[in-house]
Biopython code that builds the backbone (N, CA, C, O; Angstrom):
import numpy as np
from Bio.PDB.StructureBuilder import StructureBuilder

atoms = [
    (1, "UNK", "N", (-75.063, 26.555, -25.081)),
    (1, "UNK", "CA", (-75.706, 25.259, -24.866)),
    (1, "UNK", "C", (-76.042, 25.124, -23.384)),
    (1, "UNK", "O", (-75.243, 25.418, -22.495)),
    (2, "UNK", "N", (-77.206, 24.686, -23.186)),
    (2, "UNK", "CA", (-77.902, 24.944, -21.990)),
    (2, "UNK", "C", (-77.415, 22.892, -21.428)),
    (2, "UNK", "O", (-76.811, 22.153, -22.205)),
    (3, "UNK", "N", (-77.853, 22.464, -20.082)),
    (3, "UNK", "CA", (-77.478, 21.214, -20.017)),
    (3, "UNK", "C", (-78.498, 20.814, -18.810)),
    (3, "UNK", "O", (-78.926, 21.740, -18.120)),
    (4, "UNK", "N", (-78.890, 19.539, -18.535)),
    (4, "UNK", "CA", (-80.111, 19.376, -18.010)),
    (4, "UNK", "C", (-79.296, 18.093, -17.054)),
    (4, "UNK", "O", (-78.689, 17.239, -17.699)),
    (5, "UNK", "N", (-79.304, 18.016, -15.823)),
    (5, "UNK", "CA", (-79.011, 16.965, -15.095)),
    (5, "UNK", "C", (-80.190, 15.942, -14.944)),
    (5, "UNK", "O", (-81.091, 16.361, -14.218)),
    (6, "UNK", "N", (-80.334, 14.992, -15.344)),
    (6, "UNK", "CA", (-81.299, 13.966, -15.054)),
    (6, "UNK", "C", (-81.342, 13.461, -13.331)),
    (6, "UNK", "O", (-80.352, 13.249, -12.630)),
    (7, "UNK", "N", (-82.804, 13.350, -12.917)),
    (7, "UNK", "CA", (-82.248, 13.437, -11.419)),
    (7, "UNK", "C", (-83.257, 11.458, -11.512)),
    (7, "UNK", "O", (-83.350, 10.620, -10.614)),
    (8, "UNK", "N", (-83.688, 11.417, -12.666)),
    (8, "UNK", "CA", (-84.141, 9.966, -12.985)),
    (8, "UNK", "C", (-83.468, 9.287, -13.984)),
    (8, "UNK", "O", (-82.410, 9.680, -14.476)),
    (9, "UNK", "N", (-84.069, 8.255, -14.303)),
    (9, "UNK", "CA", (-83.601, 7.240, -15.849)),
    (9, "UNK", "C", (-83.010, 8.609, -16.774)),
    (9, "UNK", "O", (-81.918, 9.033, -17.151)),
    (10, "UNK", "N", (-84.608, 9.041, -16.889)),
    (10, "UNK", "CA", (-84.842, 9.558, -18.555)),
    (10, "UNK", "C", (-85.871, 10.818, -17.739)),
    (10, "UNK", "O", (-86.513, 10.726, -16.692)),
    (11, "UNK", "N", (-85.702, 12.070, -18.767)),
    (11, "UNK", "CA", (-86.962, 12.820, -19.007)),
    (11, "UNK", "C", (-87.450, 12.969, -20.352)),
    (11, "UNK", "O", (-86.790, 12.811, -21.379)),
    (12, "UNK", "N", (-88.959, 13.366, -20.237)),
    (12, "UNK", "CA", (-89.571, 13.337, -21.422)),
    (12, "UNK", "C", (-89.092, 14.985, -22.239)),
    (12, "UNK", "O", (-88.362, 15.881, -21.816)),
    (13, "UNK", "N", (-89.684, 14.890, -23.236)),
    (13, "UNK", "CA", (-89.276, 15.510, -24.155)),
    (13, "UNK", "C", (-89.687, 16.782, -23.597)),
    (13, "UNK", "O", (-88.730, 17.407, -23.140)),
    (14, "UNK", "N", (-91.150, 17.540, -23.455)),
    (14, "UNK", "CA", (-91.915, 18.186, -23.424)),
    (14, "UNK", "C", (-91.412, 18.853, -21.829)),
    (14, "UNK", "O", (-91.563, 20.042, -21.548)),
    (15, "UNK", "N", (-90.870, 17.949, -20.997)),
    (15, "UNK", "CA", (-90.648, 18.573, -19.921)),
    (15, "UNK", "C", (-89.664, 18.901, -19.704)),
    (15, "UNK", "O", (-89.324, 19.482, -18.672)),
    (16, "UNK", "N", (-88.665, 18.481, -21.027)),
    (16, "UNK", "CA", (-87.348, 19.033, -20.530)),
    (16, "UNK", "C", (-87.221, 20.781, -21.383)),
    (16, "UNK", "O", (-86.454, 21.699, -21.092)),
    (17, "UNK", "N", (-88.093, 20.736, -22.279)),
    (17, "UNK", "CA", (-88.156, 22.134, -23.053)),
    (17, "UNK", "C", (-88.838, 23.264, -22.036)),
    (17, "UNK", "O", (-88.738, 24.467, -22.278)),
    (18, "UNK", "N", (-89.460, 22.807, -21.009)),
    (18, "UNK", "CA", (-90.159, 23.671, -19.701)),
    (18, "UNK", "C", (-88.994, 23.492, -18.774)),
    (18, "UNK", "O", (-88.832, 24.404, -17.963)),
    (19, "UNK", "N", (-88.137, 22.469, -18.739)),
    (19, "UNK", "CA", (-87.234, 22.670, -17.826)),
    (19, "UNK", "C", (-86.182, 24.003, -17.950)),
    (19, "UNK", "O", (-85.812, 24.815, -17.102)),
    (20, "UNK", "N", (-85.897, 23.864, -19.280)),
    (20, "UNK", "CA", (-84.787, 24.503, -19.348)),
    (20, "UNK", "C", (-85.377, 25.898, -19.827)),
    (20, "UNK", "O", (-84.657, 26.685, -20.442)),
    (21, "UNK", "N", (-86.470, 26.138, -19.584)),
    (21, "UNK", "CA", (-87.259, 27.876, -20.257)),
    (21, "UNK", "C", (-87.383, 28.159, -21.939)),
    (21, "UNK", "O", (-87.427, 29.252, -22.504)),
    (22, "UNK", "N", (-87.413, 27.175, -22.372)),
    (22, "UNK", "CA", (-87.772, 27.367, -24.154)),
    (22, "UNK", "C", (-89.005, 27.641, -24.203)),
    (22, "UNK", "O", (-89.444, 28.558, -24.897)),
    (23, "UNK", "N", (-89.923, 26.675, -23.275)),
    (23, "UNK", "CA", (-91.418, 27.037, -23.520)),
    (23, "UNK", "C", (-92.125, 27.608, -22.172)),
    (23, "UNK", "O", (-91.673, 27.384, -21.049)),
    (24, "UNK", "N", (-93.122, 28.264, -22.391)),
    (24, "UNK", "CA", (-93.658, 28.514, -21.125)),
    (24, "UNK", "C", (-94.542, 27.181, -20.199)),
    (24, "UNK", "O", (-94.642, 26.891, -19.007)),
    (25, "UNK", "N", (-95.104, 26.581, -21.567)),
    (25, "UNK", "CA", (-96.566, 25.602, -21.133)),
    (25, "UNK", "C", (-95.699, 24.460, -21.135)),
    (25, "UNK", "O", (-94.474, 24.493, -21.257)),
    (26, "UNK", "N", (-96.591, 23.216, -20.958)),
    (26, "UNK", "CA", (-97.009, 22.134, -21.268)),
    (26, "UNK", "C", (-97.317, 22.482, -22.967)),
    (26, "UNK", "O", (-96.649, 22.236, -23.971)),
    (27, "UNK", "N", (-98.265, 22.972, -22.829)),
    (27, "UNK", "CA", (-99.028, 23.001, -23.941)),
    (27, "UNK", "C", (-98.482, 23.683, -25.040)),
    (27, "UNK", "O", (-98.849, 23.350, -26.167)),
    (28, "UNK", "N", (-97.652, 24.596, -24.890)),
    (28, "UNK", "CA", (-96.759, 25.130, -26.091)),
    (28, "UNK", "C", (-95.676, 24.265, -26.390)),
    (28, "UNK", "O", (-95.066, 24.311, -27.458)),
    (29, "UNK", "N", (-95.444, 23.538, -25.536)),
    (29, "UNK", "CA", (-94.649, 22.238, -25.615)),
    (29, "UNK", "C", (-95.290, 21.628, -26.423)),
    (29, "UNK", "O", (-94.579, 21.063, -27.254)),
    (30, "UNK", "N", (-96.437, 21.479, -26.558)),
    (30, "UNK", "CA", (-96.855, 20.558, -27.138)),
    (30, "UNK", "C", (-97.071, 20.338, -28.821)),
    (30, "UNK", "O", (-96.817, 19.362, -29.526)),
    (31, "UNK", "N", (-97.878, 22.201, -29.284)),
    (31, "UNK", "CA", (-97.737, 23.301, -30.295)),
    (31, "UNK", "C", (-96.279, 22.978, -31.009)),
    (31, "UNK", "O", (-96.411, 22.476, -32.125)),
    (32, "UNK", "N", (-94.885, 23.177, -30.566)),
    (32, "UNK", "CA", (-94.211, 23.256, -30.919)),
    (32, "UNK", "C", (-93.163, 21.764, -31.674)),
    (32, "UNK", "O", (-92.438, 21.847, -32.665)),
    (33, "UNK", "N", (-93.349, 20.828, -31.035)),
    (33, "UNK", "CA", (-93.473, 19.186, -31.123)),
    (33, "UNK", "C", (-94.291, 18.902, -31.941)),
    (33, "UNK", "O", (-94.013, 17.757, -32.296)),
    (34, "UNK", "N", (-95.313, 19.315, -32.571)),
    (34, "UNK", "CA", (-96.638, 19.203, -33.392)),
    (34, "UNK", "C", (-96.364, 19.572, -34.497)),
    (34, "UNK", "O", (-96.652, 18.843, -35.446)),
    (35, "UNK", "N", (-95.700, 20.869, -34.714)),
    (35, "UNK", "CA", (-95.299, 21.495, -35.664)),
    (35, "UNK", "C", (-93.761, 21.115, -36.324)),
    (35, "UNK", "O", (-93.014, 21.686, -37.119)),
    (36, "UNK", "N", (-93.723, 20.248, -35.802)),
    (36, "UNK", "CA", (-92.149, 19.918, -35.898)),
    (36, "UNK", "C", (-90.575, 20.780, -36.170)),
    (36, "UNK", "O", (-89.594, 20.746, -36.913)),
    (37, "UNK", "N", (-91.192, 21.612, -34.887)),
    (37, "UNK", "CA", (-90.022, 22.639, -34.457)),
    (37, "UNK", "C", (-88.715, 22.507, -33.936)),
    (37, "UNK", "O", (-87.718, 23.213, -34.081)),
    (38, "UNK", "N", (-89.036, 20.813, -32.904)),
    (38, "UNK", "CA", (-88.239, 20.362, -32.096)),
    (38, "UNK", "C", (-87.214, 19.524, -32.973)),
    (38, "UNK", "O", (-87.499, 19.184, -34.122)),
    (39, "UNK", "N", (-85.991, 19.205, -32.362)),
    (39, "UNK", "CA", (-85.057, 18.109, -32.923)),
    (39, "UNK", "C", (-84.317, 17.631, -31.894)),
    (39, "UNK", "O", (-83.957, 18.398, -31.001)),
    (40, "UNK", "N", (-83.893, 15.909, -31.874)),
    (40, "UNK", "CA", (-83.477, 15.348, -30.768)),
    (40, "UNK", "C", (-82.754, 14.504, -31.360)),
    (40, "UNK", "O", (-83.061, 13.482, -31.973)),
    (41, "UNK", "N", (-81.274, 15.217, -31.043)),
    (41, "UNK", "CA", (-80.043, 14.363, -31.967)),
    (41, "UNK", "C", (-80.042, 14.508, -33.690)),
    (41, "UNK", "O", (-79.626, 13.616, -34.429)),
    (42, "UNK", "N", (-80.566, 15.747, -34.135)),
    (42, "UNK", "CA", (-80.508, 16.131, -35.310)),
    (42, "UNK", "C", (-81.999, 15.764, -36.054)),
    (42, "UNK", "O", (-82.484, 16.368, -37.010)),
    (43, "UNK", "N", (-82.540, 14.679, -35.384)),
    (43, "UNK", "CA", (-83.758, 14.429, -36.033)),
    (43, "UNK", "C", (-85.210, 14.954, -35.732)),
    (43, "UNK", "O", (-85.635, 14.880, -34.579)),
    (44, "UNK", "N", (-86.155, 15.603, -36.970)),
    (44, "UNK", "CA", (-87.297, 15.971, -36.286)),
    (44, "UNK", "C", (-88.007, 15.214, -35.109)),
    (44, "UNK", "O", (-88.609, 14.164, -35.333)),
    (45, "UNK", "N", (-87.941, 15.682, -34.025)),
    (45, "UNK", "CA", (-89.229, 14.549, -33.094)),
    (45, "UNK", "C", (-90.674, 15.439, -33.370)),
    (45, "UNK", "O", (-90.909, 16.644, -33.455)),
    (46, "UNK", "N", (-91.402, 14.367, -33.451)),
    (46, "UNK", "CA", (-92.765, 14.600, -33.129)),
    (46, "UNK", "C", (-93.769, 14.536, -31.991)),
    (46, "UNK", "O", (-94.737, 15.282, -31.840)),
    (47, "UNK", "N", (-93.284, 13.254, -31.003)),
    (47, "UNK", "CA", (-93.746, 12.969, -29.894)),
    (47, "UNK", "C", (-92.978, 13.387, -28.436)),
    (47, "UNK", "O", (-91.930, 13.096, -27.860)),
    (48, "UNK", "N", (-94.631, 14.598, -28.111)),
    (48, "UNK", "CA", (-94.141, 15.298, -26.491)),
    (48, "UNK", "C", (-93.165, 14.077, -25.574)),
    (48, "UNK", "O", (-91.987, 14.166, -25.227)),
    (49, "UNK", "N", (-93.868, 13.273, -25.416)),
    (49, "UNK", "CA", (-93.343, 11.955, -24.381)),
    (49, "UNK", "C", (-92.449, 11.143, -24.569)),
    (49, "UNK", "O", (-92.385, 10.177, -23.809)),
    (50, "UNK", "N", (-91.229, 11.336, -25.931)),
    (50, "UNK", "CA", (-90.305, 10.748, -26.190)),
    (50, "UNK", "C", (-89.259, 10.814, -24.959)),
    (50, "UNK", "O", (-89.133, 11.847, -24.301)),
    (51, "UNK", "N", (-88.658, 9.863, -24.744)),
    (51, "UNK", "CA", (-88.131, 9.838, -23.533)),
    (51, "UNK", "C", (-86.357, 10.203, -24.027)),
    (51, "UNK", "O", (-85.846, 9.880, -25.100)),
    (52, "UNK", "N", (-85.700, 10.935, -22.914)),
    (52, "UNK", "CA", (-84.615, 11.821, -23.366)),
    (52, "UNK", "C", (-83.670, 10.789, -21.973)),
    (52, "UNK", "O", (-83.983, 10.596, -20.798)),
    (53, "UNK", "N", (-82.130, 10.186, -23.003)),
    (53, "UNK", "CA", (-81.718, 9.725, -21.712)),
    (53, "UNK", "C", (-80.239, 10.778, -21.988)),
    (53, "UNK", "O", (-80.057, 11.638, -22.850)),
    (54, "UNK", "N", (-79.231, 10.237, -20.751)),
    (54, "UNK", "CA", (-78.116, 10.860, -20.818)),
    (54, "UNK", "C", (-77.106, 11.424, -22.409)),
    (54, "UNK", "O", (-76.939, 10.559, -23.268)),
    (55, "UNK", "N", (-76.758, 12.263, -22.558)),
    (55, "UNK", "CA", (-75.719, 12.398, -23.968)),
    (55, "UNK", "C", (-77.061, 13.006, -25.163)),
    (55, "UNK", "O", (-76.769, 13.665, -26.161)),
    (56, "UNK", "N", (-78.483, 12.629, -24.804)),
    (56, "UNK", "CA", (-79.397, 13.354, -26.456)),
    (56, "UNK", "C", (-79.131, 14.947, -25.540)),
    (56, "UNK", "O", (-78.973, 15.457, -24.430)),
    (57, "UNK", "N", (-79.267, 15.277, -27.526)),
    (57, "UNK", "CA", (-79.374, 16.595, -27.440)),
    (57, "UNK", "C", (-80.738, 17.230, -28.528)),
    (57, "UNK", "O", (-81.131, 16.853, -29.631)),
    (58, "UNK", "N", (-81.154, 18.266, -27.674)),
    (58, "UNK", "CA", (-82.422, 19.110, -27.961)),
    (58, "UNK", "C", (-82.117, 19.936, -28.652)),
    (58, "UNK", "O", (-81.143, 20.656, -28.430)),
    (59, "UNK", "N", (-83.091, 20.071, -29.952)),
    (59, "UNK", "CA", (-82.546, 21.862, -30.553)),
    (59, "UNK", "C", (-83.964, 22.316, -30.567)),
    (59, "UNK", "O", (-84.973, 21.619, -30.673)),
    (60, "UNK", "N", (-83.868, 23.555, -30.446)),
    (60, "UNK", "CA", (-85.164, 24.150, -30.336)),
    (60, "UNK", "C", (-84.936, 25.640, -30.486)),
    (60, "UNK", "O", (-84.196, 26.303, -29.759)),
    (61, "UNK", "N", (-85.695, 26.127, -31.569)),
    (61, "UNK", "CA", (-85.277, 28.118, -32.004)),
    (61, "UNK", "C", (-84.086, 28.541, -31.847)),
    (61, "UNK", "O", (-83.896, 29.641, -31.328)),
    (62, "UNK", "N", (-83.058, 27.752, -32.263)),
    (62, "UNK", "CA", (-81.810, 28.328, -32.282)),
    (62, "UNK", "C", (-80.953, 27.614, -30.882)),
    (62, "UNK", "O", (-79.760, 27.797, -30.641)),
    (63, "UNK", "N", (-81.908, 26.770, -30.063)),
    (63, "UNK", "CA", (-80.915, 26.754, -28.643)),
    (63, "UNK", "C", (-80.964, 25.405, -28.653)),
    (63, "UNK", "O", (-81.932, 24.753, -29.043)),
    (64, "UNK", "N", (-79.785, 24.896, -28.168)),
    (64, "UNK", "CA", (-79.294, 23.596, -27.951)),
    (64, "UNK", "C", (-79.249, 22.695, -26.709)),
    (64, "UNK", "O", (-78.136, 22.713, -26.183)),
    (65, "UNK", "N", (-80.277, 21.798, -26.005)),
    (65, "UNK", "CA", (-79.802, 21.624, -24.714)),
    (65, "UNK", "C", (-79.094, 20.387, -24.760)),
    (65, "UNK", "O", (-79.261, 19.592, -25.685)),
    (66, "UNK", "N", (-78.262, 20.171, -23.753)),
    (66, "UNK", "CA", (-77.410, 18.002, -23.615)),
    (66, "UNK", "C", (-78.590, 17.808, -21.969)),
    (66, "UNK", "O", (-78.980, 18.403, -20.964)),
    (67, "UNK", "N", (-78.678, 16.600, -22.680)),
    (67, "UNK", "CA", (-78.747, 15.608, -21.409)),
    (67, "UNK", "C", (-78.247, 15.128, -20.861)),
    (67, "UNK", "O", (-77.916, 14.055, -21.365)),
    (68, "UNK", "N", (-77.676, 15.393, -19.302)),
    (68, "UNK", "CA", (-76.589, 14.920, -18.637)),
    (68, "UNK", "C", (-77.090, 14.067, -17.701)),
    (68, "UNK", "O", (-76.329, 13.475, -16.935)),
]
sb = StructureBuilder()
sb.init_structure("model")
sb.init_model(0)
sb.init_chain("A")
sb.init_seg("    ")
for serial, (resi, resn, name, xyz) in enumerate(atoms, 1):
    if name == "N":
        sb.init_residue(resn, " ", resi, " ")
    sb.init_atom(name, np.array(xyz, "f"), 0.0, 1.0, " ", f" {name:<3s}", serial, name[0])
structure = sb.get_structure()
């Protein structure tokens, strides 16, 4: 499990999957959220710009990130 320090409120969805190296793009970020690949706290998300605060967790191809 990978873990992401928030250095604001909240990050968005799409940038925290580029943060942590799941995706290369923006835009495969985006592909992958579309397709409903992503999950945030067990549930499919659909929207890149969902905002991620402290304690959600990301699943994505097998990898898990927390929001700290």
């Amino acid at each position: 499990m990978q873990s992401i320090k928030l250095k604001d409120e909240f990050i968005k969805l799409g940038q925290a999957l580029k943060m942590a190296g799941l995706v290369e793009s923006g835009a495969d970020a985006k592909y992958m959220i579309n397709d409903g690949l992503v999950k945030v706290n067990g549930k499919v998300e659909i929207q890149r710009g969902k905002k991620l605060f402290a304690g959600d967790e990301v699943e994505y191809n097998g990898e898990v990130i927390r929001i700290e």
